[in-house]
DSSP file (Angstrom, degrees, kcal/mol; ACC not computed):
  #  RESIDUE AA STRUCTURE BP1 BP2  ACC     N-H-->O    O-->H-N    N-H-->O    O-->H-N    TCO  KAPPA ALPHA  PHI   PSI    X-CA   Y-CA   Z-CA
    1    1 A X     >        0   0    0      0, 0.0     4,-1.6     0, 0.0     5,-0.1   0.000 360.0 360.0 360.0 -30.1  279.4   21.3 -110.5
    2    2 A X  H >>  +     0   0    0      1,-0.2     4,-3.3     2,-0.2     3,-1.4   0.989 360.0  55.3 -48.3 -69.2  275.4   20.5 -111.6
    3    3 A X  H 3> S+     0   0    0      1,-0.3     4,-1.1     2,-0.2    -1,-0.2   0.603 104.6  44.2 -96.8  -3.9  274.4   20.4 -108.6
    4    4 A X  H 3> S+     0   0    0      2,-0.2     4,-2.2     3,-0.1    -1,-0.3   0.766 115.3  53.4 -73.8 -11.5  275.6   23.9 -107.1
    5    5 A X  H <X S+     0   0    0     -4,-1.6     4,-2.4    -3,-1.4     5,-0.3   0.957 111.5  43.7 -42.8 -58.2  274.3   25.5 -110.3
    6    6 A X  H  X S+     0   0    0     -4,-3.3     4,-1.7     1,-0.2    -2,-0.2   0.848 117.5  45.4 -67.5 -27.3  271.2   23.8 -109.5
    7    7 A X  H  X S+     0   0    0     -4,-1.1     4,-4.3     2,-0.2    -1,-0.2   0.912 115.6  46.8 -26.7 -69.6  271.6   24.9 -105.7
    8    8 A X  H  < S+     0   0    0     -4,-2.2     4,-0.5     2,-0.2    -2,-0.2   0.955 115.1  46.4 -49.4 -76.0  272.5   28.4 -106.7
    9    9 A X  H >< S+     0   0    0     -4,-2.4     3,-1.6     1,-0.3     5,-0.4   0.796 114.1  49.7 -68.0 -67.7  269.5   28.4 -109.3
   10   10 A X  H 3X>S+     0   0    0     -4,-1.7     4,-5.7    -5,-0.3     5,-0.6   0.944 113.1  45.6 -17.1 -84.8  267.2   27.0 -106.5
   11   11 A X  T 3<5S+     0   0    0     -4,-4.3     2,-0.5     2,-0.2    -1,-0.3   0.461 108.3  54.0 -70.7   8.7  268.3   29.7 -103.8
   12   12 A X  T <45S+     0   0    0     -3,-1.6     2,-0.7    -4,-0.5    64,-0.1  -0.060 116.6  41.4 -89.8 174.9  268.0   32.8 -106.2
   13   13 A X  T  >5S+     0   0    0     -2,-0.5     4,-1.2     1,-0.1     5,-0.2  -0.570 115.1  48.9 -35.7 -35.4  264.3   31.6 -106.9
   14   14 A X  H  X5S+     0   0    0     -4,-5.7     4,-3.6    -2,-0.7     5,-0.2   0.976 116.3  43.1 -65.9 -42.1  263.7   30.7 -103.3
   15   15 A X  H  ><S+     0   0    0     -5,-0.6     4,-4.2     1,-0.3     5,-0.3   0.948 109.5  52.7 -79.2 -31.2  265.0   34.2 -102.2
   16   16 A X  H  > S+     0   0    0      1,-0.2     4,-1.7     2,-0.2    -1,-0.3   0.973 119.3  49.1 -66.4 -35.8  263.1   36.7 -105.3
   17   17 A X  H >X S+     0   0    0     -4,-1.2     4,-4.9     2,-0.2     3,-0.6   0.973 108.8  43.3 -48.2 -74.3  260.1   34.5 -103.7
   18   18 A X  H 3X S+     0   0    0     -4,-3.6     4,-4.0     1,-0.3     5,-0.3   0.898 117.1  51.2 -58.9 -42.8  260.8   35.1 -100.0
   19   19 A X  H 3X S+     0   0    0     -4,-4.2     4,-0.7     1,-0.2    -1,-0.3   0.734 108.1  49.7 -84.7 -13.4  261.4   38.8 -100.9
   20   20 A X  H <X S+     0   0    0     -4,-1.7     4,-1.5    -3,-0.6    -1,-0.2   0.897 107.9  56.6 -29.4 -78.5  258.3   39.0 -102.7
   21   21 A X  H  X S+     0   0    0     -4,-4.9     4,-1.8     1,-0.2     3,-0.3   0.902 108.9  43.2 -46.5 -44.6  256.3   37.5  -99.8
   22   22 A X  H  X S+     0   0    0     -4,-4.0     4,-2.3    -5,-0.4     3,-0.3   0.983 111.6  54.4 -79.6 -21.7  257.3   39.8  -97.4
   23   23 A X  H  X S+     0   0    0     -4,-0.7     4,-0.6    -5,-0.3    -1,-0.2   0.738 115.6  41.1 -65.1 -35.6  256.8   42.8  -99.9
   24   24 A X  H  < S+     0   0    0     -4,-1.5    -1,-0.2    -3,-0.3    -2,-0.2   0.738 116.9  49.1-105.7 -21.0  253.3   41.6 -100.4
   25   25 A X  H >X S+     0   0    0     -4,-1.8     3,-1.4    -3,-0.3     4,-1.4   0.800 109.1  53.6 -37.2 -57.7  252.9   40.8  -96.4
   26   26 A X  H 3< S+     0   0    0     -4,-2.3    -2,-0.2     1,-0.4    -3,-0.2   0.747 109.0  52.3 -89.5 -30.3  254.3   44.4  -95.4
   27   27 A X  T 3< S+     0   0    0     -4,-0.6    -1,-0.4    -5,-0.2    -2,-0.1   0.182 111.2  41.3 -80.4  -3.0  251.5   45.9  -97.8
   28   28 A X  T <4 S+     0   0    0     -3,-1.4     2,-0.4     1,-0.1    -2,-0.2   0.483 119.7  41.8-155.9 -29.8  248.5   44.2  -96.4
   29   29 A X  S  < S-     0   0    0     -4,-1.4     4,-0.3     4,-0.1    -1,-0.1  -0.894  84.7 -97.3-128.9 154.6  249.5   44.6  -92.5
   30   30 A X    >   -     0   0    0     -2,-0.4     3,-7.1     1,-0.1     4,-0.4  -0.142  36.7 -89.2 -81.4 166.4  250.9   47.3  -90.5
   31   31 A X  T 3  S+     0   0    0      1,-0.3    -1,-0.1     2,-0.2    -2,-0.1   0.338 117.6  56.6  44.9 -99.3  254.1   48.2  -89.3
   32   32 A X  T 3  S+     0   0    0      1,-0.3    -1,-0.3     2,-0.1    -2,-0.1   0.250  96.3  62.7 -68.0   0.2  254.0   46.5  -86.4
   33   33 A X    X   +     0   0    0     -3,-7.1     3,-0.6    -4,-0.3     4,-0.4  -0.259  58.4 129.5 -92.9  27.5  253.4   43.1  -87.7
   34   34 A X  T >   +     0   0    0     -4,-0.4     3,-1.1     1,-0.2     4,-0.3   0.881  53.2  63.5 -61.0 -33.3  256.1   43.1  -89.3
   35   35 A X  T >> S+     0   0    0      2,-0.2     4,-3.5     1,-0.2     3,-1.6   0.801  89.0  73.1 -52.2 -44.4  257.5   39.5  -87.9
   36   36 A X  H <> S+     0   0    0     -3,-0.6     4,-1.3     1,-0.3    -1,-0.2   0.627  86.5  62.8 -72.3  -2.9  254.6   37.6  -89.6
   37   37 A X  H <4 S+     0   0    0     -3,-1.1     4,-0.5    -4,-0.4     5,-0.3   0.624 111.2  37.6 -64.9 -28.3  256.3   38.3  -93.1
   38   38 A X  H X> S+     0   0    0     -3,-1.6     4,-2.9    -4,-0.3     3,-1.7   0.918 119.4  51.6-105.4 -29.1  259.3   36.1  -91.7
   39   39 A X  H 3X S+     0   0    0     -4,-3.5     4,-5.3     1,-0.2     5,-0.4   0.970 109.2  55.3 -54.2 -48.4  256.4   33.6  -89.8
   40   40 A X  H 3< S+     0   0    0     -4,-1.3    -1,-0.2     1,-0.2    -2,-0.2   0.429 110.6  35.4 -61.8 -12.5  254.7   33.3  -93.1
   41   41 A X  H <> S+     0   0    0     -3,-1.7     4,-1.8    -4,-0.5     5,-0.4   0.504 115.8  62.2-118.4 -25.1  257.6   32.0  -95.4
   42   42 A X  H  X S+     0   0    0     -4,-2.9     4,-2.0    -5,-0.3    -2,-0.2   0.999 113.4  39.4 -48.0 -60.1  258.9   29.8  -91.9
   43   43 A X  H  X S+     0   0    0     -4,-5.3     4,-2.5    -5,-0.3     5,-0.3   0.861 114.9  45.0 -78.9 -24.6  255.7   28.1  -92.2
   44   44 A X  H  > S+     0   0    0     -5,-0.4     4,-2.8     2,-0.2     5,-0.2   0.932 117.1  48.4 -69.1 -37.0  255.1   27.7  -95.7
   45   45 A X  H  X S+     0   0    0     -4,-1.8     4,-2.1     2,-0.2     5,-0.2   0.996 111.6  46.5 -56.0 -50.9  258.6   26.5  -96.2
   46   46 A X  H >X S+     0   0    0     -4,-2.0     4,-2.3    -5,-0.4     3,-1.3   0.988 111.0  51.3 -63.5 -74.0  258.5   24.3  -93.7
   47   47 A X  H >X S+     0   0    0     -4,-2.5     4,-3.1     1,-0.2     3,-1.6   0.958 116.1  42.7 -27.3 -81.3  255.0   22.9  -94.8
   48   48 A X  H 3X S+     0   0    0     -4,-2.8     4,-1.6    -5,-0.3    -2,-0.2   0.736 108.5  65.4 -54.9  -2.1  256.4   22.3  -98.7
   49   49 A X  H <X S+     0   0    0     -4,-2.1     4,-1.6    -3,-1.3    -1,-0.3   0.825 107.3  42.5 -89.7 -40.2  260.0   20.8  -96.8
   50   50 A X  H <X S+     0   0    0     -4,-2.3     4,-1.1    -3,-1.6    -2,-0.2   0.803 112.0  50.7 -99.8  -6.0  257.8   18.1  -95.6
   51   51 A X  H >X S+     0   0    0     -4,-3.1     4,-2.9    -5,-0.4     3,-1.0   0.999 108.4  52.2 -50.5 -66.7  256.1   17.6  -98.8
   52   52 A X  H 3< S+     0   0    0     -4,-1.6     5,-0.2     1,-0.3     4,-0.2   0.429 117.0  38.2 -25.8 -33.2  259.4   17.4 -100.6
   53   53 A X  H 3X S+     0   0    0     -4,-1.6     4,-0.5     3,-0.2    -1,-0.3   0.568 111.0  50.5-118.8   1.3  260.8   14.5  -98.1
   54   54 A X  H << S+     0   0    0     -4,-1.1     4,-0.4    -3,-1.0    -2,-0.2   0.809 110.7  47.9-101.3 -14.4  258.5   12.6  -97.5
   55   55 A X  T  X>S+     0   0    0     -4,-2.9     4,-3.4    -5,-0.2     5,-0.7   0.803 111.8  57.0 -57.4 -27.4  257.6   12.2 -101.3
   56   56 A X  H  >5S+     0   0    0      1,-0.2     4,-1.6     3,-0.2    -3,-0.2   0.917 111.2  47.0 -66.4 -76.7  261.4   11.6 -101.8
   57   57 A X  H  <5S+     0   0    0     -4,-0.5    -1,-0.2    -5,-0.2    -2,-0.2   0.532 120.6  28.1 -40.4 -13.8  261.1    9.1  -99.6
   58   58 A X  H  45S+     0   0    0     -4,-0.4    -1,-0.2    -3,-0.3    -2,-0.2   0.636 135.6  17.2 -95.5 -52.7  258.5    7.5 -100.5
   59   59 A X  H  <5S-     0   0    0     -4,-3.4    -3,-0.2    -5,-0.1    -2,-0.2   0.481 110.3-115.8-105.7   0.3  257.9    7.8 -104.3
   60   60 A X     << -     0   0    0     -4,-1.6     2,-0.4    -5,-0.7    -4,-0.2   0.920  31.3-159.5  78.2 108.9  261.5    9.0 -105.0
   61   61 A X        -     0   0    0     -9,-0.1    -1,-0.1    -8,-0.1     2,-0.1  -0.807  27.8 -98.1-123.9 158.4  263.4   11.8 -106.2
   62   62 A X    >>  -     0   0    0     -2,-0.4     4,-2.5     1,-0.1     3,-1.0  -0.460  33.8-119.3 -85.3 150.7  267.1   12.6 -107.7
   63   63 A X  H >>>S+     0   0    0      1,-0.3     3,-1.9     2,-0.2     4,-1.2   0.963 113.4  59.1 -46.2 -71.2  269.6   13.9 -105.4
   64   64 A X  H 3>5S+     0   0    0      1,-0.2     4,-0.8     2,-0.2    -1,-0.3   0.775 108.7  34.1 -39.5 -20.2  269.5   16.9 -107.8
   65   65 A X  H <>5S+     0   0    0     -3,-1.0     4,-2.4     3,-0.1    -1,-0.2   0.813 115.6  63.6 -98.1 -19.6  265.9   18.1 -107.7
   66   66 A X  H <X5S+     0   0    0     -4,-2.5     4,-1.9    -3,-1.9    -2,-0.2   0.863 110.6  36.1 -28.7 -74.9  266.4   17.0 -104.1
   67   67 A X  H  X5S+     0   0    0     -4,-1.2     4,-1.8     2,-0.2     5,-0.4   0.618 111.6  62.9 -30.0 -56.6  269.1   19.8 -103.7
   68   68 A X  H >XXS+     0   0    0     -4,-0.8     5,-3.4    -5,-0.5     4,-2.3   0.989 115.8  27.4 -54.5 -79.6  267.3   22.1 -105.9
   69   69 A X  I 3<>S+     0   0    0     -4,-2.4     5,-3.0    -5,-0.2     6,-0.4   0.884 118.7  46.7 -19.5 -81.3  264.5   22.3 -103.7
   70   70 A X  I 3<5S+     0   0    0     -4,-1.9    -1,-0.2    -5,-0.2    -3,-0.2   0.391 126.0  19.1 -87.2   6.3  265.4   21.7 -100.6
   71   71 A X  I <<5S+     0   0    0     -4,-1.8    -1,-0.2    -3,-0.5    -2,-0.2   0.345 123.6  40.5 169.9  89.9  268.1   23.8 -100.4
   72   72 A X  I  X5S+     0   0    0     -4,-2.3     4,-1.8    -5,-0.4     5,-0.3   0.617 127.8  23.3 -84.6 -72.7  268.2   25.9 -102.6
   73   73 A X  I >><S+     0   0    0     -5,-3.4     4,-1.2    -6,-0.2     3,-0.6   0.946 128.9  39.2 -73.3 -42.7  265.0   27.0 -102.9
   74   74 A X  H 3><S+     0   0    0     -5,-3.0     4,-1.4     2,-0.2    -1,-0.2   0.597 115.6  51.8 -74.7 -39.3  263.5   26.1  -99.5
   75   75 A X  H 34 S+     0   0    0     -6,-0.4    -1,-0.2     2,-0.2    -2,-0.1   0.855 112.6  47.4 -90.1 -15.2  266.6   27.0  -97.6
   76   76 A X  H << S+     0   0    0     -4,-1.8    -2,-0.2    -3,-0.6    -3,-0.1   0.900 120.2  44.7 -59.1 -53.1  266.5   30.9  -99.7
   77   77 A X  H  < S+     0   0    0     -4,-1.2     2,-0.3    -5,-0.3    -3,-0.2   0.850 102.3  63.8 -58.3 -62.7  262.9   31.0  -98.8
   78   78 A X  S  < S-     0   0    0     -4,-1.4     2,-0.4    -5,-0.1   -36,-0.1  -0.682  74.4-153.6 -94.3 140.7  262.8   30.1  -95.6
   79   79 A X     >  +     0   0    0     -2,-0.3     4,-1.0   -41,-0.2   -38,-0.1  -0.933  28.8 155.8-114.9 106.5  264.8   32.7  -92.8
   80   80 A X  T  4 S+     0   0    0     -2,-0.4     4,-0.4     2,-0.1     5,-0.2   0.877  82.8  56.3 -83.9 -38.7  266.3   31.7  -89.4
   81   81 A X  T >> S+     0   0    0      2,-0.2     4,-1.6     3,-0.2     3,-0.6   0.790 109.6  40.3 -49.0 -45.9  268.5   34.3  -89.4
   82   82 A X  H >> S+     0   0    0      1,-0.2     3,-2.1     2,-0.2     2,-1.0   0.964 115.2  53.9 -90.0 -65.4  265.9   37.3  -89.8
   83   83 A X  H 3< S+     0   0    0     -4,-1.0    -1,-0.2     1,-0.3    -2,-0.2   0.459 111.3  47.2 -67.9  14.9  263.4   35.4  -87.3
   84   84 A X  H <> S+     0   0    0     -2,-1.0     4,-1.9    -3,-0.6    -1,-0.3   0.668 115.2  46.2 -97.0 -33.2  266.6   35.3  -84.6
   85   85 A X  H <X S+     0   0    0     -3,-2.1     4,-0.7    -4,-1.6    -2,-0.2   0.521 106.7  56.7 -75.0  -4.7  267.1   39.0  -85.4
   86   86 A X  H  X S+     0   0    0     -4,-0.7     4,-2.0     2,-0.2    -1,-0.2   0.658 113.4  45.0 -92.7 -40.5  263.3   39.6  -85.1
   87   87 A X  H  > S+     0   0    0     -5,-0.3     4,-3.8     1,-0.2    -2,-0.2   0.967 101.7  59.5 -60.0 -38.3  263.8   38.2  -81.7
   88   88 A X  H  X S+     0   0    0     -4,-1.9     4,-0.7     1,-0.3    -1,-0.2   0.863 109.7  45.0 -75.1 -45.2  266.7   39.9  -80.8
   89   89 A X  H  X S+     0   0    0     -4,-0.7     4,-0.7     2,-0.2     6,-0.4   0.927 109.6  57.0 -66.0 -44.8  264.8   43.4  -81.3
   90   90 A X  H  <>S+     0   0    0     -4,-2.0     5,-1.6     1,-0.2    -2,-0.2   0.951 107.9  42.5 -37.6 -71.3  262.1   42.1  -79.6
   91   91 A X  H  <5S+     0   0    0     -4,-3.8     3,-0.5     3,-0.2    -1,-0.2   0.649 111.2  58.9 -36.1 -29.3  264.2   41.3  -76.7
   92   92 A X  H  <5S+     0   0    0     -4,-0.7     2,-0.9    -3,-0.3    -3,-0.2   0.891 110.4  46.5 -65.2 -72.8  266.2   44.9  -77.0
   93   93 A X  T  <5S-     0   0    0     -4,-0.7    -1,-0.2     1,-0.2    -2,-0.2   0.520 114.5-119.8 -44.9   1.5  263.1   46.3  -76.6
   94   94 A X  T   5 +     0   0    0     -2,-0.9     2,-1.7    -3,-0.5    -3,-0.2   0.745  59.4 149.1  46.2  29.1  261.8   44.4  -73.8
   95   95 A X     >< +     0   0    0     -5,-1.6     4,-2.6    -6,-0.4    -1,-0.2  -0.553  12.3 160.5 -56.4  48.1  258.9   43.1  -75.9
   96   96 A X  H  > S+     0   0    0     -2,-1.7     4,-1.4     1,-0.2    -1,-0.2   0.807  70.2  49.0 -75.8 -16.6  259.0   39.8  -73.8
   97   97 A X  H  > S+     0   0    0      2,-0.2     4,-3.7     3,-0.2    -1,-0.2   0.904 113.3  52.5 -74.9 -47.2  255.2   38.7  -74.7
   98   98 A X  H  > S+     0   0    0      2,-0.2     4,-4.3     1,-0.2    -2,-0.2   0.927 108.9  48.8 -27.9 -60.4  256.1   39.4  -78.5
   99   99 A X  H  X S+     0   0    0     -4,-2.6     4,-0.9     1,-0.2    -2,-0.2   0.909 109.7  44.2 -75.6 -43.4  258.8   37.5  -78.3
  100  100 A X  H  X S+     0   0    0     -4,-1.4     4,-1.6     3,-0.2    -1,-0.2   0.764 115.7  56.8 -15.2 -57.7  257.4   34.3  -76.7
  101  101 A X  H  X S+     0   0    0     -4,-3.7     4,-2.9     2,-0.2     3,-0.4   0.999 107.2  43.1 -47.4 -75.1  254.7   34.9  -79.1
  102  102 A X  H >X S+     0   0    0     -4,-4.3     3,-2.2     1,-0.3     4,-0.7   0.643 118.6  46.9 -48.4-113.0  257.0   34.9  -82.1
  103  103 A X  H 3X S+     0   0    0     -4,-0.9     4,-1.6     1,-0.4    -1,-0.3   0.296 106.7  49.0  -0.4 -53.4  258.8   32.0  -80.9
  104  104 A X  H 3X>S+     0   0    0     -4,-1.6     4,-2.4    -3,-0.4     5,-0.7   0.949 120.5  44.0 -83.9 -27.8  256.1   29.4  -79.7
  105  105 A X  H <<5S+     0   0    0     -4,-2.9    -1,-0.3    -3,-2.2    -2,-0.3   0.612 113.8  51.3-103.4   2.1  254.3   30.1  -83.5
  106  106 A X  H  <5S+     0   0    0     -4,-0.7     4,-0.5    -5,-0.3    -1,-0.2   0.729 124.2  24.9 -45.4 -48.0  257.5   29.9  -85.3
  107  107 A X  H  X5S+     0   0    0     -4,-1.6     4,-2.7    -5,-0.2    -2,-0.2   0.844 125.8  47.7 -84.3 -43.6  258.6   26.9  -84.0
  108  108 A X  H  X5S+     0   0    0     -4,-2.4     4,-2.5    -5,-0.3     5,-0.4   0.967 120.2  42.6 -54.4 -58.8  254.9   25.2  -83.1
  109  109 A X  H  ><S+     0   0    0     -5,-0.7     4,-1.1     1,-0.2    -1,-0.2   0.801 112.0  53.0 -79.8 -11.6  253.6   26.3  -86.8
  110  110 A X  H  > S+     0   0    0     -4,-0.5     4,-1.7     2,-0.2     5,-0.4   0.954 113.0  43.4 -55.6 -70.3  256.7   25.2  -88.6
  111  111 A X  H  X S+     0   0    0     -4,-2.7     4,-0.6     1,-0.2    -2,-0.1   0.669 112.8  50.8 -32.4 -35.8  256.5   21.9  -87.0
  112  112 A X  H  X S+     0   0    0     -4,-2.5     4,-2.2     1,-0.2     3,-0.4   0.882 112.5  54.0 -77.0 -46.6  252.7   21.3  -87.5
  113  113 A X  H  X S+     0   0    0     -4,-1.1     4,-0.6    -5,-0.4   -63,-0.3   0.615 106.0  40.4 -99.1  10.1  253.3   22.2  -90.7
  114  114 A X  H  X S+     0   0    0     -4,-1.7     4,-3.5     2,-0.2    -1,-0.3   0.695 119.8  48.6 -86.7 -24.4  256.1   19.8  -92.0
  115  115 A X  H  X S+     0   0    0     -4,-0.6     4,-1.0    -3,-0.4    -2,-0.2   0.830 117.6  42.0 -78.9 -23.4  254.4   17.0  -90.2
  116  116 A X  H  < S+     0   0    0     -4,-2.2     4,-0.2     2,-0.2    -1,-0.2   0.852 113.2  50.2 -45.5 -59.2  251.4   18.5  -92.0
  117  117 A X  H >< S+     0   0    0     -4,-0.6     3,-2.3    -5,-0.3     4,-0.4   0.966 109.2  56.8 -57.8 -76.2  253.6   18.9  -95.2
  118  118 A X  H 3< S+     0   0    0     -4,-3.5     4,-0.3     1,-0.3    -1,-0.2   0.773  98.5  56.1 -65.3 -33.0  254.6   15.0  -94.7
  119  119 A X  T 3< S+     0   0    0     -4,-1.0     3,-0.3    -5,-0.2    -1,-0.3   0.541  82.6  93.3 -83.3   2.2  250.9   13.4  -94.7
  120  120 A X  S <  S+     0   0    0     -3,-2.3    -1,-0.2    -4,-0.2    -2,-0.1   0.990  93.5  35.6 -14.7 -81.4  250.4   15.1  -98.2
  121  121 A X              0   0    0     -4,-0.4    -1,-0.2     1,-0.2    -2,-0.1   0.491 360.0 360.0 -77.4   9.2  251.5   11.8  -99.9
  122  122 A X              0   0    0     -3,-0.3    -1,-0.2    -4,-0.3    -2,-0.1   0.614 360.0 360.0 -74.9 360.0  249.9    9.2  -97.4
């Protein structure tokens, strides 16, 4: 029971976060960037996701802060759902460079940046 409180607690912080970020993203570019709100919490998450295991894994963490984190907060934080539904307009829209775009740095900069995220503690 702890540790879906601490889940729950995790992914209502992760999410007042995420909804933050994009609030403070949507303010600073227009409109039509609107996609780089959801790139911008992918990659940060994704960065602090490989902090988060590869320090458990090395220097050691309890399953519960483990959980808390990674996801709760991290999985609140971070959105697949809106960046498939950012595609999906893209694609309505025949936006095919967009979407390509948005794809290769979604996936490309997530990746650099948990393997990024993971050489923290080396």
């Amino acid at each position: 029971m702890l540790t879906c409180l601490m889940v729950g607690l995790g992914g209502f912080l992760g999410a007042i976060l995420r909804m933050l970020s994009f609030e403070f993203i949507h303010k600073i570019l227009p409109p039509s960037y609107f996609f780089l709100a959801t790139l911008f919490v992918n990659v940060l998450g994704s960065f602090l996701m490989g902090i988060l295991f590869f320090y458990a894994q090395n220097k050691g963490i309890s399953a519960l802060v483990k959980n808390f984190i990674g996801i709760g907060f991290l999985g609140a934080f971070t959105t697949f759902s809106a960046f498939s539904y950012e595609n999906l307009l893209f694609l309505q829209n025949h936006s095919y460079i967009h979407l390509i775009f948005n794809v290769f740095l979604n996936v490309g900069l997530c990746l650099f940046a948990i393997w990024l995220g993971s050489l923290v503690f080396k």
